[in-house]
N, C-alpha and C positions, 0 to 999 in steps of 0.2 A: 263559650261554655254552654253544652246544653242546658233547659231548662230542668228544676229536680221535681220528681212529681213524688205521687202522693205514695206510688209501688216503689218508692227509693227507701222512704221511711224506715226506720228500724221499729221492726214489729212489738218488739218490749217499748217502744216510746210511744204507741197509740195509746189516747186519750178514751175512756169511754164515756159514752155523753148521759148519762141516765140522770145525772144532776143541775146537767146544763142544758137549759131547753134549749138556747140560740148556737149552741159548739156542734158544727160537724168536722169531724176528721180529715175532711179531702177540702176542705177551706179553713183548714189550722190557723193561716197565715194571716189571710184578711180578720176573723175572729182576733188571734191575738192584735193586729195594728187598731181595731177599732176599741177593743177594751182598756189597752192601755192609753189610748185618745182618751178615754172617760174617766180616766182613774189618777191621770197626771198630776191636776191640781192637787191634790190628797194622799199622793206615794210616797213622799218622804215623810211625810206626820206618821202615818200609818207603818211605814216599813221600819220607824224607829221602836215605836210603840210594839210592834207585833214580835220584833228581835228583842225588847228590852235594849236597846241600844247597842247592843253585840254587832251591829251587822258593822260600825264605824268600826273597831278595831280588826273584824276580817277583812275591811278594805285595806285596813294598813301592812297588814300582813301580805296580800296580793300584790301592794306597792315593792314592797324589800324583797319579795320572791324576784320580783320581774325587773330589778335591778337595772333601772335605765340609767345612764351614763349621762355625765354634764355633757350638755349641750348635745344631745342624742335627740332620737325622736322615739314617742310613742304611742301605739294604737290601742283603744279601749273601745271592743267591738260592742254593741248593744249597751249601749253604754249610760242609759236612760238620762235622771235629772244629770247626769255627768259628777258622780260623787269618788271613784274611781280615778277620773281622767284629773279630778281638781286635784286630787293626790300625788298622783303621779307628776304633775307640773313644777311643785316645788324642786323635785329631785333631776328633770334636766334644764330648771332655768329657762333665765332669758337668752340664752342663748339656743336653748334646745325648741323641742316642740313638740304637742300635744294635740291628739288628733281624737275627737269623741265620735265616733259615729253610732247609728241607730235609725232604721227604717220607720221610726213611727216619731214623726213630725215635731208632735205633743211634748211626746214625751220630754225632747232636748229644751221645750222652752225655755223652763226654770235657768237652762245652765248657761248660760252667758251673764245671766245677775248673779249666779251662786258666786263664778269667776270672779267678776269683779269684787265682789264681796271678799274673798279668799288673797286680792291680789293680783291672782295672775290673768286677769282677762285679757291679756295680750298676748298668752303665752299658750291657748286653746284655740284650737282651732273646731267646727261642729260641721258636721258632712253626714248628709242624709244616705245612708250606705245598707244595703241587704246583706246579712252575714254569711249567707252561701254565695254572694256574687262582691266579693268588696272590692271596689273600683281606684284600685292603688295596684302599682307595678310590684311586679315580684322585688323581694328584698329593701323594702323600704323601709321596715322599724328596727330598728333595736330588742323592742319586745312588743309584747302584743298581752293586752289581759281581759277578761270578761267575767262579770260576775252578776250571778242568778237570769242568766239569759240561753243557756243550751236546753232547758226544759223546755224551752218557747219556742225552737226552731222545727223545721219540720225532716232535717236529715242533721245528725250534729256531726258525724263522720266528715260529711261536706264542710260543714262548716269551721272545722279543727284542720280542715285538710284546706281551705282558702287561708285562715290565719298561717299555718304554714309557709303557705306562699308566701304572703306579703314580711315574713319576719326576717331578717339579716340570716346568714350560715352562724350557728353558734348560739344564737337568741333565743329566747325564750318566750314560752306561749304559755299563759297563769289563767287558769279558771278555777273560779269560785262558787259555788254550786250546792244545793239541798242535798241532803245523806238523811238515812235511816239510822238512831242510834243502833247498836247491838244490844246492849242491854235491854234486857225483856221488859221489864218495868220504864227503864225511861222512854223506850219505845212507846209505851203503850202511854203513857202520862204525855209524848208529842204527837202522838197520834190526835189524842183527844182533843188537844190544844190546837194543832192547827185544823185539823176537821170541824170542830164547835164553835171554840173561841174567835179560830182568826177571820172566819166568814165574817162573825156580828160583831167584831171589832171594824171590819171593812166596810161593813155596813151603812154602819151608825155614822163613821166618819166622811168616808169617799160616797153611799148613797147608792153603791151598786153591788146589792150581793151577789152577782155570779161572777161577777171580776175576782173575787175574793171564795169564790167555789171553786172556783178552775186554778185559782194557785196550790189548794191541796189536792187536787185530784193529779195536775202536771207531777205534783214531788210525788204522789205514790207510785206513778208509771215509770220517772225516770230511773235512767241507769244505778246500781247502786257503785261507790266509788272501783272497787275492784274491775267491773264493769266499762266503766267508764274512763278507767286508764288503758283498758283494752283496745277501747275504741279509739281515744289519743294515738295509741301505737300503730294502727292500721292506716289512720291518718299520716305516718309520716315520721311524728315527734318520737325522738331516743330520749334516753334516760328520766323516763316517767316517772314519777313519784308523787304518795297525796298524803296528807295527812288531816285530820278529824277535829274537827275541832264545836264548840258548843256543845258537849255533851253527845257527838256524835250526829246532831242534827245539820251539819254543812261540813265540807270538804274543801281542801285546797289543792288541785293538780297542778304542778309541772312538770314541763316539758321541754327537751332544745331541738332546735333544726340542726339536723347534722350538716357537722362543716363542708361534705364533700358529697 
């Protein structure tokens, strides 16, 4: 597979850096692998607090979309502390199999003790994996899910269109993802909140406020969902569909590989 460069990027997902002194655009990738190195320890305290704990039951919902079958296997791309993939495990068993992957080192540490904590540490497997390059043969899951990680990538078209690959004829590919409310007011009441609040919430707790700049700046640049099933579709995946959830502020897309 060629390499994807910075002129593949989809020009609505450029970042602009006016807030981040150390982000440039044409080194997205290294940037993002070395912030979340720094913000590992701190991202689940922080990601619960910053959702109000909302983001645990949009994982549960990612889970029952992507409907892994007993003793199936499944892929949870970017898959950070692995909160996702520890979901996902109950529902194909010990008999099945759970695959967590994510290019930033750090990040998986937590998730071989979340596992064991959870149960299923036998039942996870963790693989250092690039999302536009995933190093799994074509048709090897059942389903494939990723949640708040295509803001991060540097082509997401690539990246829906490797998940693709790697998903069974029929399967399903689940992303979970930042949305703009529509309503004017709750717009502007999340705007505030994650532009003010969620930087000095990141702050105070992880120690690094441009880790926490550059998460509202990614959600203002990304796709918005309409957008974004677009792009699903160009990738490959039939009968797209998303639906809204948190007051408009996050979305859930699916999508299947056609059988033929």
């Amino acid at each position: 597979m060629e390499p994807v460069t910075q002129k593949e990027t989809n020009s609505n997902h450029l970042i602009t850096s006016e807030r981040l002194k150390e982000f440039k655009p044409e080194h997205k990738a290294e940037y993002v692998n070395r912030m979340f190195a720094q913000i590992a320890p701190t991202y689940d305290i922080v990601n619960r607090l910053m959702t109000f704990g909302l983001d645990q039951g949009w994982r549960k919902v990612v889970v029952r979309e992507a409907a892994p079958p007993v003793g199936g296997k499944a892929l949870d791309v970017a898959t950070g502390t692995g909160d996702i993939a520890l979901a996902l495990a109950p529902e194909v068993g010990p008999t099945g199999e759970v695959i967590a992957s994510d290019f930033c080192l750090e990040m998986m540490l937590p998730g071989p003790a979340k596992a064991v904590k959870a149960g299923v540490g036998s039942w996870v497997r963790w693989v250092a994996a690039d999302a536009l390059r995933l190093p799994f043969p074509d048709n090897s899951f059942d389903c494939v899910t990723t949640g708040f990680a295509m803001r991060n990538v540097v082509n997401i078209e690539q990246a829906f269109r490797d998940m693709l690959r790697v998903v069974k004829p029929g399967g399903r590919v689940v992303c979970l993802e930042v949305a703009r409310p529509k309503l004017a007011l709750v717009r502007w009441g999340h705007q505030l909140y994650f532009n003010k609040i969620v930087p000095l919430l990141g702050r105070l707790i992880s120690r690094h406020k441009e880790a926490y700049t550059y998460l509202p700046a990614s959600a203002e640049k990304f796709p918005p969902p309409e957008e974004l099933k677009s792009i699903m579709e160009r990738a490959g995946l039939v009968q797209v569909r998303f639906k809204r959830y948190g007051l408009g502020a996050v979305a859930i897309h699916v999508g299947l590989k056609p059988n033929s």
